[in-house]
N, C-alpha and C positions, 0 to 999 in steps of 0.2 A: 785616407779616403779621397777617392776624386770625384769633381761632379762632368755630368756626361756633357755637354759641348750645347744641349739644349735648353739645360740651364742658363750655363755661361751667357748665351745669346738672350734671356730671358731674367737675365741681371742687368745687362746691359741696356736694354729695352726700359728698363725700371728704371733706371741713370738715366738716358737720354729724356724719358717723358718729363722727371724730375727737374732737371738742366730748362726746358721748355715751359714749365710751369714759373720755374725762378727766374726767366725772361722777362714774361709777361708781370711776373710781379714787381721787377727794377723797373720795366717801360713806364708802369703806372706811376712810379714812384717819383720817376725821372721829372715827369710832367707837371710833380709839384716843386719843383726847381726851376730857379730864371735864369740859370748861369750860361747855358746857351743862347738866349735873348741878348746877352750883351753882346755878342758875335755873329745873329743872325736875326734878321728882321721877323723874318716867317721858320721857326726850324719845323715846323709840320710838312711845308708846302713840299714838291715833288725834286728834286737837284735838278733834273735838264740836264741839257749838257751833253757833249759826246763821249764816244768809251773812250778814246786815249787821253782825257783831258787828264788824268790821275798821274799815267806818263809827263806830259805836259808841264803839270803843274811841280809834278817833285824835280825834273832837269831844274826847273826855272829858281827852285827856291832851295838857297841854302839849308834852310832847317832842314828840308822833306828829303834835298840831298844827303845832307847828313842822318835823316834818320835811314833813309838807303843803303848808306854805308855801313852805318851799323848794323843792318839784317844779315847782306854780304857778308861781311868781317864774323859774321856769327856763323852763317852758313859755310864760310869753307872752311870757319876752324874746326865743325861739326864733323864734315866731311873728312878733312887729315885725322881725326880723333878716330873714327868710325874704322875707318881701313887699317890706322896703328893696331885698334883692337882686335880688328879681323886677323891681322897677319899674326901678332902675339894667340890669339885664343890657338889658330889654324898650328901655330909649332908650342904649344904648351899641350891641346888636348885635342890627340889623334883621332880620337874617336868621336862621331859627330854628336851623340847621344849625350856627351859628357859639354861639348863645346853648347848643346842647346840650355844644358840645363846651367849651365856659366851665364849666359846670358842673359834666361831666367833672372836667375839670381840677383843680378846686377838690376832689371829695371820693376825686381819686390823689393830691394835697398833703397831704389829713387824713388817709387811711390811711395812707401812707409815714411821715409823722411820727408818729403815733400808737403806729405799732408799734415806734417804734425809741423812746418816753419808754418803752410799757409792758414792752418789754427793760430797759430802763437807765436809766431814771426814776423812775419810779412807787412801784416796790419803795422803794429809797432815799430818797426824799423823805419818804414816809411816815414812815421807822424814824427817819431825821434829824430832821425838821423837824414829824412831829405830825401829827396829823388836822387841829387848827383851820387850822394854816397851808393842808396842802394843799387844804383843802374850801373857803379864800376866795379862789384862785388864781381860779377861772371868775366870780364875780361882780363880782372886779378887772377882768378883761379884759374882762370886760363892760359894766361902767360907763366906763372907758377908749376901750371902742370907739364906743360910743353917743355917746361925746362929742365924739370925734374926727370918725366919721360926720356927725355934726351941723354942725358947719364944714367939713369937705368931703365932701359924699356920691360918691364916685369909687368906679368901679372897682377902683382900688387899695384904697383904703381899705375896700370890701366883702368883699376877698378876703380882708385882713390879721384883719378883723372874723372873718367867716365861719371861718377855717382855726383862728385864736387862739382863740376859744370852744369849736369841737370837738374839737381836741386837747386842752382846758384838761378840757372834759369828760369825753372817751372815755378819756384818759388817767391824770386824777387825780379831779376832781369824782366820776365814778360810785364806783369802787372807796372812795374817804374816805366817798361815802355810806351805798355797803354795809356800813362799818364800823357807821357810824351805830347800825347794826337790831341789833348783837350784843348790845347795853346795853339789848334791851328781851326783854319773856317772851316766848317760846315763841308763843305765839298771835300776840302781836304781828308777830311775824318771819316770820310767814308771810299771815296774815290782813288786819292793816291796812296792811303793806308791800303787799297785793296791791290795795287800797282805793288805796293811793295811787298807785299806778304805773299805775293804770289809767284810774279816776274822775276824779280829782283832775288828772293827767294832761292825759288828753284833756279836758277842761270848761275849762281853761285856756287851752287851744289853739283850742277855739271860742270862749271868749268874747275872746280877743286877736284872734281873727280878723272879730270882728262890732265891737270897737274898734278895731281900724286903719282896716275900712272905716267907721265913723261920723268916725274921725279927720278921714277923707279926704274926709268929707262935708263938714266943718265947713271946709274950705278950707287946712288943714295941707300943708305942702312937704314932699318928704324932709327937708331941714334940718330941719324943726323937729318932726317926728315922732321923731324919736332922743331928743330935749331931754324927751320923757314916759318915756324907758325909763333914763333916767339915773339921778332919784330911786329907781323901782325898785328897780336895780343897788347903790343906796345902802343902801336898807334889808334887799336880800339879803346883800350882804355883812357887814351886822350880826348877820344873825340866823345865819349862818354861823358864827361868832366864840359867837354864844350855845348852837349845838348842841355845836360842837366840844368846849367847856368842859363842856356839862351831861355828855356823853358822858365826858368822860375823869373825871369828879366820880363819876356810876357807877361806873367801871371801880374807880377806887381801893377805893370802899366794897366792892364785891364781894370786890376781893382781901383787903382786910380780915378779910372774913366767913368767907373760908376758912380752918378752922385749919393751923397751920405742921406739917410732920411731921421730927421728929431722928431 
């Protein structure tokens, strides 16, 4: 059975209100918390401020460089990932009907699984095992894959690629990087969070996209286009390992600064 596409749109309407309602109810929520008080005098009052101050503030600051970096390192490895799958699906399944319903496929694999870590994962991984561990999970599976990919660019292997990255993502990377932004002020958390997720971003997604195809210019195989996104993977997951620590090095100092009440 299929539903006609005015459904569809009328599910998602039902999601989004839903999504809007659980806003308003974490806002409220938020407000009986004082954890931003120890970081901001007024966190009601209005930012101020100019628009490029978000640019501004992440050049200036290591941490927000480094979380830059990591958006970056995230987005071109997305991008090489994306085109390996295009050119494999493009010579495995000729027919376009067949290559859509592959792809199908592939992101009913990552929502299924994704929703069942962020029930029964995600939470607990985190409280267990840390921010650093869970924020290096996606740059492992990513170097892992890229290397794998590399000696056999298959089908299989794009799919295993492709599903392991976005669950690793949707399911732990994003939420450990949201932690990230708690450990920085106020302006921070909204301003150059919104520089990076946007700029920083998409520019990495073009320029991987203008280096795949030079890649491809210069006479690179899929084998051996994977073998450039490997050292990447290397150095993201370093610098994973360097946020996670600077971040929980804050977190202590702050609790410090708090005084104890008997």
């Amino acid at each position: 059975a299929h539903l006609d596409r005015s459904w569809l749109m009328a599910i998602a309407i039902v999601f989004l209100e839903l999504a809007v309602l659980a806003s308003r109810r974490l806002s409220r929520i938020a407000r009986a918390f004082q954890y931003a008080a120890r970081r901001d005098n007024n966190p009601d009052q209005p930012l101020g401020g100019g628009i490029f101050a978000g640019m501004v503030h992440t050049l200036r600051s290591p941490y927000l460089g480094g979380l830059a970096l990591f958006i970056l390192l995230y987005s071109v490895t997305s991008t090489f990932l994306y085109f390996q799958q295009a050119s494999i699906a493009q010579a495995s399944f000729p027919d376009r009907a067949a290559r859509t319903a592959f792809f199908a496929n592939i992101d009913l694999i990552v929502n299924a699984i994704t929703l069942v870590f962020q029930l029964f994962v995600t939470g607990r991984m985190l409280a267990t095992l840390g921010v650093v561990v869970t924020l290096c999970v996606l740059p492992l599976v990513s170097l892992l894959g890229f290397a794998v990919l590399a000696a056999s660019p298959s089908v299989a292997v794009i799919v295993a690629a492709q599903v392991g990255r976005r669950v690793a993502n949707f399911a732990l990377a994003r939420p450990a990087r949201e932690i990230l932004f708690t450990s920085s002020a106020r302006e921070d958390r909204y301003k150059a969070k919104n520089f990076i997720d946007t700029v920083v971003y998409r520019g990495g997604d073009q320029l991987a996209s203008w280096g795949y195809a030079g890649l491809m210019g210069l006479g690179l195989t899929l084998a051996q286009i994977p073998m450039i996104a490997v050292p990447l993977s290397a150095v993201w997951l370093g610098l994973s390992v360097w946020l996670g620590r600077t971040h929980q090095a804050q977190e202590r100092q702050d609790a410090a600064a708090v005084p104890s009440i008997h």
